[in-house]
C-alpha positions as CSV (number, residue, x, y, z in Angstrom):
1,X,-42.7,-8.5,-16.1
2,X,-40.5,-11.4,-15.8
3,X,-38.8,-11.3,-19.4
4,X,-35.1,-9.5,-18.7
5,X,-35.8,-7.1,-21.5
6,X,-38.4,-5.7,-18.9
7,X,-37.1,-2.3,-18.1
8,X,-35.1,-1.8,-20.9
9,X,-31.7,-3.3,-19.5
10,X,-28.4,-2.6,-21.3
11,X,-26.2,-4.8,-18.6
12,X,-24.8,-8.5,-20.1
13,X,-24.1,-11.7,-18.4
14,X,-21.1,-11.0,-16.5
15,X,-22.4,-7.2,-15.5
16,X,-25.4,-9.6,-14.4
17,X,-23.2,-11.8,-12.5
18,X,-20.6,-8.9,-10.9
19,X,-24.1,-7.1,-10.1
20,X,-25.5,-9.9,-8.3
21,X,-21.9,-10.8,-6.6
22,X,-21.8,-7.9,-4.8
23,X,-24.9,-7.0,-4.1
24,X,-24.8,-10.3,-1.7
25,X,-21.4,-9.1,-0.5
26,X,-22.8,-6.0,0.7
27,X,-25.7,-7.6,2.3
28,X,-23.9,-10.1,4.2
29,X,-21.7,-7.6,5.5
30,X,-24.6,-5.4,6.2
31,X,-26.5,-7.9,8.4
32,X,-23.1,-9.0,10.0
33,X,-22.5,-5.8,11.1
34,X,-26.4,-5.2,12.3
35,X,-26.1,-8.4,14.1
36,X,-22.9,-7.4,15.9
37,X,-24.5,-3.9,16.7
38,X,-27.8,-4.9,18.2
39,X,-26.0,-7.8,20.3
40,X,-23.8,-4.7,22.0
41,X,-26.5,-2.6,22.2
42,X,-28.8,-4.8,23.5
43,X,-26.4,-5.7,26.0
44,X,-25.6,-2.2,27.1
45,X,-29.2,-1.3,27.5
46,X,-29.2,-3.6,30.4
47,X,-27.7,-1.0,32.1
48,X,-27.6,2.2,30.5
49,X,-31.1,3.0,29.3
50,X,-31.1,6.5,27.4
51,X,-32.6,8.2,24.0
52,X,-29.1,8.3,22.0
53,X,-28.5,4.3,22.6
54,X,-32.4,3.6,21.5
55,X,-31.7,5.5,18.2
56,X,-29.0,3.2,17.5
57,X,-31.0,0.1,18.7
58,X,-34.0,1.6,16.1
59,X,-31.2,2.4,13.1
60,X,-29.5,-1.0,13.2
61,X,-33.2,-3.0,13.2
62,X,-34.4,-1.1,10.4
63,X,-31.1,-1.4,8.5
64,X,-31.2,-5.2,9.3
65,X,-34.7,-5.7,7.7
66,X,-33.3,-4.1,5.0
67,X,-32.2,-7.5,3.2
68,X,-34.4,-10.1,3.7
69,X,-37.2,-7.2,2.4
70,X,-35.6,-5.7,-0.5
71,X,-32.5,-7.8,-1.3
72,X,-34.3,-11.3,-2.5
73,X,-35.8,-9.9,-5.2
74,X,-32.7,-8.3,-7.1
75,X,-30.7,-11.3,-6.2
76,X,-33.2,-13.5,-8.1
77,X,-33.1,-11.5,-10.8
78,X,-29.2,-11.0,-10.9
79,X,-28.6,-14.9,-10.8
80,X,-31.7,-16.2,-12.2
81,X,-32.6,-13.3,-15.3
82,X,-36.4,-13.4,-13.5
83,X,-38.3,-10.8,-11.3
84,X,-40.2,-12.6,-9.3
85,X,-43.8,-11.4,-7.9
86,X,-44.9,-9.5,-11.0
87,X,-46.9,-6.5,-10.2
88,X,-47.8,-7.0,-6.8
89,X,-44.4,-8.2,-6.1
90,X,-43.0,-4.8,-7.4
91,X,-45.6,-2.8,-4.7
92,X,-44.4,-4.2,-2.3
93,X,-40.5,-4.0,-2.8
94,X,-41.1,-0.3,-3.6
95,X,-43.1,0.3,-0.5
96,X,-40.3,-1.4,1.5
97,X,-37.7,-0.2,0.1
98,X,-39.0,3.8,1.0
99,X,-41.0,2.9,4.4
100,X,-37.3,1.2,5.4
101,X,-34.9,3.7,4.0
102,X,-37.1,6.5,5.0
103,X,-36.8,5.7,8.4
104,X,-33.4,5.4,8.3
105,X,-33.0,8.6,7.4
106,X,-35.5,9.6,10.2
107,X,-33.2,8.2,12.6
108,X,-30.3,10.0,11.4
109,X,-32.0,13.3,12.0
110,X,-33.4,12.7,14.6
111,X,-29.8,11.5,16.0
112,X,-28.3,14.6,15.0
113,X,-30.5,16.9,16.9
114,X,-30.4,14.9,19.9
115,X,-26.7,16.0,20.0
116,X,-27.2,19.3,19.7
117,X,-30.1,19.5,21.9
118,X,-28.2,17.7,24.3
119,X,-24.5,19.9,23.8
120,X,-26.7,23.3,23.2
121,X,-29.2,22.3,26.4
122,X,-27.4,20.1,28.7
123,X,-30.1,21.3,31.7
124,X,-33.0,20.8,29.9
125,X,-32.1,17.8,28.2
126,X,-30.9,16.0,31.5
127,X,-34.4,16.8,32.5
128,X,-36.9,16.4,29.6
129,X,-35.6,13.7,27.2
130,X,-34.7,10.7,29.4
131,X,-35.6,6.9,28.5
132,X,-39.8,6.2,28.8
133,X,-40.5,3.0,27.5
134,X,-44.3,4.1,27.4
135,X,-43.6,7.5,25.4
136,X,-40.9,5.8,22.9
137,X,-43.5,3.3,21.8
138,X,-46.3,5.2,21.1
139,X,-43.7,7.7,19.1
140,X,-42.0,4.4,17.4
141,X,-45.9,3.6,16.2
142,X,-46.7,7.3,14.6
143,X,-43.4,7.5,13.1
144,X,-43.8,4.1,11.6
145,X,-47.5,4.1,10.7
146,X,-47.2,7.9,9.4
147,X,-44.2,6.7,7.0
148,X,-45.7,3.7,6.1
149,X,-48.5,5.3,4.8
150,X,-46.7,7.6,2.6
151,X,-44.8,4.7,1.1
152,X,-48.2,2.8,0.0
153,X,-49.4,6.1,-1.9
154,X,-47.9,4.6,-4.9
155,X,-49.4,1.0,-4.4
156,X,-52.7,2.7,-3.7
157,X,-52.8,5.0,-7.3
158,X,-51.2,7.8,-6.3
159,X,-48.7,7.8,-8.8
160,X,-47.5,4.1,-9.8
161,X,-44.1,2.0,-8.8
162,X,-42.2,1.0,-11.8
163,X,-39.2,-1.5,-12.5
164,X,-36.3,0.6,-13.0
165,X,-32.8,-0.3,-14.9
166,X,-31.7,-2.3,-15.0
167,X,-34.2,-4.7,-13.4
168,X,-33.5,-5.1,-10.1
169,X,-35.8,-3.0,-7.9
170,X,-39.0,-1.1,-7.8
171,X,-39.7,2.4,-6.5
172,X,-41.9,5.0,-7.2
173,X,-41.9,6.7,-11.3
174,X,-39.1,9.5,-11.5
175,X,-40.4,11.3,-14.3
176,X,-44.3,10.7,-14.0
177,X,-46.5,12.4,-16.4
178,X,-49.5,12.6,-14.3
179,X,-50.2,15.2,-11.2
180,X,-50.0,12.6,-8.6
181,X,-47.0,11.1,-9.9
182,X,-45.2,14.1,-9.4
183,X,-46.4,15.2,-6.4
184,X,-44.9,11.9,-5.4
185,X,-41.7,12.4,-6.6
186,X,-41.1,15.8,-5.6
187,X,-42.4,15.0,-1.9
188,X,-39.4,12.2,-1.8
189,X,-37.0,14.9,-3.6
190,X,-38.1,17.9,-0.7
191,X,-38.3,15.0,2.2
192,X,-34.7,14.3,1.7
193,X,-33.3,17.2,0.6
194,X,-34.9,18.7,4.1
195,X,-33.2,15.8,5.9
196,X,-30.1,16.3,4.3
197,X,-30.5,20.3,5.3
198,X,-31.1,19.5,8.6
199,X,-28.2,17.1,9.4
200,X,-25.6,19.2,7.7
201,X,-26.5,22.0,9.9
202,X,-27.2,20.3,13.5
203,X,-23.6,18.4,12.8
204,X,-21.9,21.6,11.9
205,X,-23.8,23.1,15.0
206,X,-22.4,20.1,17.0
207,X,-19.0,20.4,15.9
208,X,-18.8,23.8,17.4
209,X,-20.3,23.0,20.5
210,X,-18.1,19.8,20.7
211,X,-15.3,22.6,20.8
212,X,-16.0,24.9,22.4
213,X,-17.5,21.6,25.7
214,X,-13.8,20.4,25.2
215,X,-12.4,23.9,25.7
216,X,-14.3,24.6,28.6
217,X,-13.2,21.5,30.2
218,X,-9.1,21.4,29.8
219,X,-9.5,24.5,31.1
220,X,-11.3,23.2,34.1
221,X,-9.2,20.3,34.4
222,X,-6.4,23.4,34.6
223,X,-7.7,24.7,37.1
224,X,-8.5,21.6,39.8
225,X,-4.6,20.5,38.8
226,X,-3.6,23.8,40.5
227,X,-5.8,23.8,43.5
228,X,-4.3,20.9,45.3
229,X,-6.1,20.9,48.2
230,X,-9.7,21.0,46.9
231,X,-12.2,19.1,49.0
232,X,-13.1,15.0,47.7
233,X,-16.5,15.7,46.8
234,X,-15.9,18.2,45.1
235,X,-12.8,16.2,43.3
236,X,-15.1,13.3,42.6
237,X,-17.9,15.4,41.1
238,X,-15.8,17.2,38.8
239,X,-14.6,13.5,37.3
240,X,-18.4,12.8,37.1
241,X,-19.3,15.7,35.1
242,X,-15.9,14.9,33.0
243,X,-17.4,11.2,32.8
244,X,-20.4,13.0,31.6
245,X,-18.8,15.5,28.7
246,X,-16.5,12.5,27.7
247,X,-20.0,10.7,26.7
248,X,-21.6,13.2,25.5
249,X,-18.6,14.0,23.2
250,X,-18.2,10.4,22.2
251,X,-22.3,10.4,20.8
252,X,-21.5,14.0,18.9
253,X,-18.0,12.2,17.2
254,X,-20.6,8.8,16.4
255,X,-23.6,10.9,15.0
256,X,-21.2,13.3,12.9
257,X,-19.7,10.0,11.3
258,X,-23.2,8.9,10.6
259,X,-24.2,11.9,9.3
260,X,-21.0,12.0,6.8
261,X,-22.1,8.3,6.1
262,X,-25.9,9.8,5.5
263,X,-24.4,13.0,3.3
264,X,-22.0,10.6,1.0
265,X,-24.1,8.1,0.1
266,X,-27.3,10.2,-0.6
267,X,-26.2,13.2,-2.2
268,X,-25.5,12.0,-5.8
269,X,-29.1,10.3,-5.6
270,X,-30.7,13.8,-4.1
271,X,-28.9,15.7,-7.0
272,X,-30.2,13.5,-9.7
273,X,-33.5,13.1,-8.8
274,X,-33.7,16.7,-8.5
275,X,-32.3,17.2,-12.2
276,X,-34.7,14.5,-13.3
277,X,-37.8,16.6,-11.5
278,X,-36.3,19.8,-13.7
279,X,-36.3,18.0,-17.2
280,X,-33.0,17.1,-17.1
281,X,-32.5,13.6,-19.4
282,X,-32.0,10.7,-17.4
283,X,-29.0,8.4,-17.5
284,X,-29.5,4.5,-16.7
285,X,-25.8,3.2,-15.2
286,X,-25.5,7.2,-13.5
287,X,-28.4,6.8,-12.2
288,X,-28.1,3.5,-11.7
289,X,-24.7,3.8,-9.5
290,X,-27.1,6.9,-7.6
291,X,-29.4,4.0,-6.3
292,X,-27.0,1.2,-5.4
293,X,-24.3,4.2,-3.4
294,X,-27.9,5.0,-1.6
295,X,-28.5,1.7,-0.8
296,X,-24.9,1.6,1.2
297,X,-26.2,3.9,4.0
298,X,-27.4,0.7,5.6
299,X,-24.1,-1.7,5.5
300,X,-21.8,1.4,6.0
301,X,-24.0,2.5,9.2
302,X,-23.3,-0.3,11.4
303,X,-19.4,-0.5,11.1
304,X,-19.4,3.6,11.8
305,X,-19.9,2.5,15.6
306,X,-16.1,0.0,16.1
307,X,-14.7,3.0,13.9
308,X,-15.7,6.2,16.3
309,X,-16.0,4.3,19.4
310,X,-13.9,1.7,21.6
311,X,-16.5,0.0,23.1
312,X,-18.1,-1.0,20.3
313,X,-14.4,-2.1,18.4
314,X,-13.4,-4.4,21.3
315,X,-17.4,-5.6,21.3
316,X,-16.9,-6.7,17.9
317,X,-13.6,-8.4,17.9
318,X,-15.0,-10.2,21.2
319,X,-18.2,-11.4,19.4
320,X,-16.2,-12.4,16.1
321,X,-13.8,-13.9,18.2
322,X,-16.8,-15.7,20.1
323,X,-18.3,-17.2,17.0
324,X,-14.9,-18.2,15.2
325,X,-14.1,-20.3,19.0
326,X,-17.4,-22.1,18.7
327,X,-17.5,-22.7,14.7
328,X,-13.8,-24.6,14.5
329,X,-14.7,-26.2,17.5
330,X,-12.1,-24.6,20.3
331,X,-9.8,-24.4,17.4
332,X,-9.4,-20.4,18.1
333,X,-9.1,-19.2,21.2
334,X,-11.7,-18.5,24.1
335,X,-11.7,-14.8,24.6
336,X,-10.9,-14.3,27.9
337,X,-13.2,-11.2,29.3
338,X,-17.4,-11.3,29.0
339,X,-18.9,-8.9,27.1
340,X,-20.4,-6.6,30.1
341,X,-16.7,-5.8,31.5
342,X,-16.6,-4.9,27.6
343,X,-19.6,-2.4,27.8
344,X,-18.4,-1.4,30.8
345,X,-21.9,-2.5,32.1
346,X,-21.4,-3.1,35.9
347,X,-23.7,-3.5,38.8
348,X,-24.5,-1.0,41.4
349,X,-22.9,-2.5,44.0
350,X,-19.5,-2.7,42.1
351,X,-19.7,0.6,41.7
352,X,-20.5,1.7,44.6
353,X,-17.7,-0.4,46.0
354,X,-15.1,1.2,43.3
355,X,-16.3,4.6,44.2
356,X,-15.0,3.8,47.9
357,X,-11.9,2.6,46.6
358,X,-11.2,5.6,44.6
359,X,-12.4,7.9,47.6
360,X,-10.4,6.0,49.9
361,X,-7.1,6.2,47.5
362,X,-7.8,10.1,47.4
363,X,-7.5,10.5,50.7
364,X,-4.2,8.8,51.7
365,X,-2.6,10.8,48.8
366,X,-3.8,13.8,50.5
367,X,-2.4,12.8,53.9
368,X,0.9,12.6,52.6
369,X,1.0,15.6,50.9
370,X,0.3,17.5,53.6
């Protein structure tokens, strides 16, 4: 298994070289970007504990253990024309590679119907799905050890991981000849196809919803410009509940860009495995090209968040700008604000203290209006 003829490659020297090139390029700007995520995130959770920011916390950790799980391995053999860890070596980058991007795509899902639930059912979800530290571990364990399992069929004889073209990584046998095999196969093919199903339609569901929330409030927001002398508390709880919609808006616009992310960088792998599972002859570099656009959803995933949101974009250049001031040595400039006026992550008695300036400000406009 550690000849490069193993697996029948067709690729030369410098495809070996421009393969292994940018496979590195993608992880290092994968893990970058993971890094940068789960030092915002982290940061916000401080002070803003709810289910939609622990999802991203969850995606960018299993993206991040993404490379220094599956990645050595293809790199050795890009650069070095050796796969290293025979047999069991092979089990074991297979069962990462689906336990990993498997629940990855869980996330994604499960990210997309948390919008909807929480556009389509704002009552109930304000209620029933808040932050439980408890209740998020022990679901964090099932999904994990549930997922995990079904990646080690394969290790464990049900069905067999093979070295696919041209080389570079392990996963379960496309085309098996044997029941289990199969069964394998065509569990991975339904699994995703499901997941695919599913976030097309809760996005689609959320776009309308998105709508038809941002409707509602400009029409609102019509309607508390023409009464002018409408009490302060109610003033100030009608820019809390369009703090609120703004939010909520701002998770739908993030998980519909992940779920384009999810969609574009799966499909062409769901559509050939499928054809394979039908008989369809199988075609090394298209298939090939299938597995290394899959293998995107983790770098693109983390650079979706300074794209859809601001907080995230100014995060990032503050951290980048952080890191470039220390490496030259004060060379670059000190960035001037901290990462929690960043966030926006203030303490309660700021806020409380802003809260009486702006109720304050309220009411001296009103006194000269009238």
């Amino acid at each position: 298994m550690n000849r490069r003829e193993f697996g029948l490659e067709k690729f030369s020297e410098e495809q070996f070289l421009i393969g292994g090139v940018t496979l590195l390029l993608t992880g290092v700007i994968g893990v970058t970007g993971n890094l940068l995520v789960l030092t915002t995130i982290y940061r916000i959770l401080r002070h803003k504990r709810n289910i939609p920011n622990v999802l991203i916390l969850f995606l960018a950790w299993i993206d991040l253990l993404v490379f220094p799980l599956v990645y050595p391995q293809p790199l050795v053999k890009y650069f070095y024309g050796i796969y290293i860890g025979d047999y069991m070596g092979c089990d074991f980058q297979a069962t990462c590679i689906v336990c990993l991007f498997t629940l990855s795509i869980l996330v994604v899902v499960l990210m997309s119907f948390d919008r909807v639930l929480a556009l389509f059912k704002p009552f109930y979800y304000d209620k029933q799905i808040i932050y439980d530290k408890e209740k998020i571990r022990v679901a964090s364990i099932c999904f994990g050890c549930s997922v995990l399992t079904i990646s080690l069929l394969p290790a464990f004889g049900v069905g067999r991981n093979v070295l696919h073209f041209p080389g570079t990584f392990c996963l379960f046998e496309w085309r098996s000849d044997s029941f289990e095999g199969q069964a394998v196969a065509h569990l991975f093919v339904a699994s995703l196809g499901l997941a695919m199903f599913i976030v097309v339609v809760c996005n689609l569901a959320t776009v309308f919803l998105s709508l038809r929330l941002n409707e509602r409030q400009q029409n609102n927001s019509k309607r508390r410009h023409l009464d002018v002398e409408s009490a302060n508390t109610k003033q100030i709880a009608s820019e809390t509940t369009f703090s609120e919609v703004k939010v909520e808006l701002q998770f739908a616009k993030l998980s519909g860009s992940v779920a384009v992310a999810f969609v574009s960088c799966w499909g062409l792998f769901l559509v050939r495995m499928t054809l394979i599972q039908y008989g369809w002859p199988s075609d090394d570099f298209l298939d090939f090209t299938a597995v290394r656009l899959a293998s995107l959803h983790t770098v693109i995933n983390p650079w979706l968040y300074p794209l859809t949101r601001r907080k995230y974009r100014d995060a990032f250049c503050y951290l980048l700008t952080l890191s470039a001031y220390y490496m030259t040595c004060s060379l670059v400039a000190k960035p001037s604000t901290s990462l929690d006026e960043i966030v926006g992550a203030q303490s309660e008695a700021s806020q409380v203290r802003e809260l009486c300036r702006e109720e304050r400000r309220r009411s001296s406009a009103q006194r000269l209006v009238r």
